[in-house]
C-alpha positions, -999 to +999 in steps of 0.1 A: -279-058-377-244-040-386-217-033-364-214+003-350-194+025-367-160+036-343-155+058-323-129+083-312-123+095-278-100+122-260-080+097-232-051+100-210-025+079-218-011+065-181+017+041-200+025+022-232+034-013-235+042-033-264+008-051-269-012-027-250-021+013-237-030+018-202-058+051-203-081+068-187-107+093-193-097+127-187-105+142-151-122+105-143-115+092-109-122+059-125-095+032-124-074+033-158-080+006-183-058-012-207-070-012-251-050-038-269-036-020-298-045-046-319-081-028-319-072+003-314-061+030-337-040+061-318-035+094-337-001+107-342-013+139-325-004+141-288-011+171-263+010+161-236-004+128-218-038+131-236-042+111-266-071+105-297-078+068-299-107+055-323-118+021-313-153-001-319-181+006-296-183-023-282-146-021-268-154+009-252-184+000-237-167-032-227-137-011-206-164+012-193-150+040-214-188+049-226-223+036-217-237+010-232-277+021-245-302+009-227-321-016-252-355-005-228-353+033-244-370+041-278-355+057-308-366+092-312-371+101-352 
């Protein structure tokens, strides 16, 4: 099985830290979430607080920053 391929999300950037971004998705009332930038790559483009970020799937599934597939739902062709 290979790895999914990244993927790149619009997020707003709450702060920055050395090691780490604090974000959230856009218009979310979800609590913010921290990416270590260690996975993350952040474009230099910035529209005010809202940010690109590409990171692997599973890191934003992990964070809650997409849903995870439901291994239960067939592939349509």
């Amino acid at each position: 099985m290979t790895a999914a391929p990244p993927i790149s999300l619009t997020l707003h950037l709450e702060r920055e830290e050395r090691d780490s971004i604090c974000v959230r998705l856009p218009g979310a009332e979800v609590a913010a979430v921290f990416l270590p930038t260690s996975q993350i790559e952040i474009a230099p483009e910035r529209l005010g607080r809202r940010i690109l970020v590409t990171l692997p799937r599973w890191l934003a599934e992990a964070k809650g920053l997409v849903s995870k597939p439901d291994p239960n739902q067939g592939v349509l062709l």
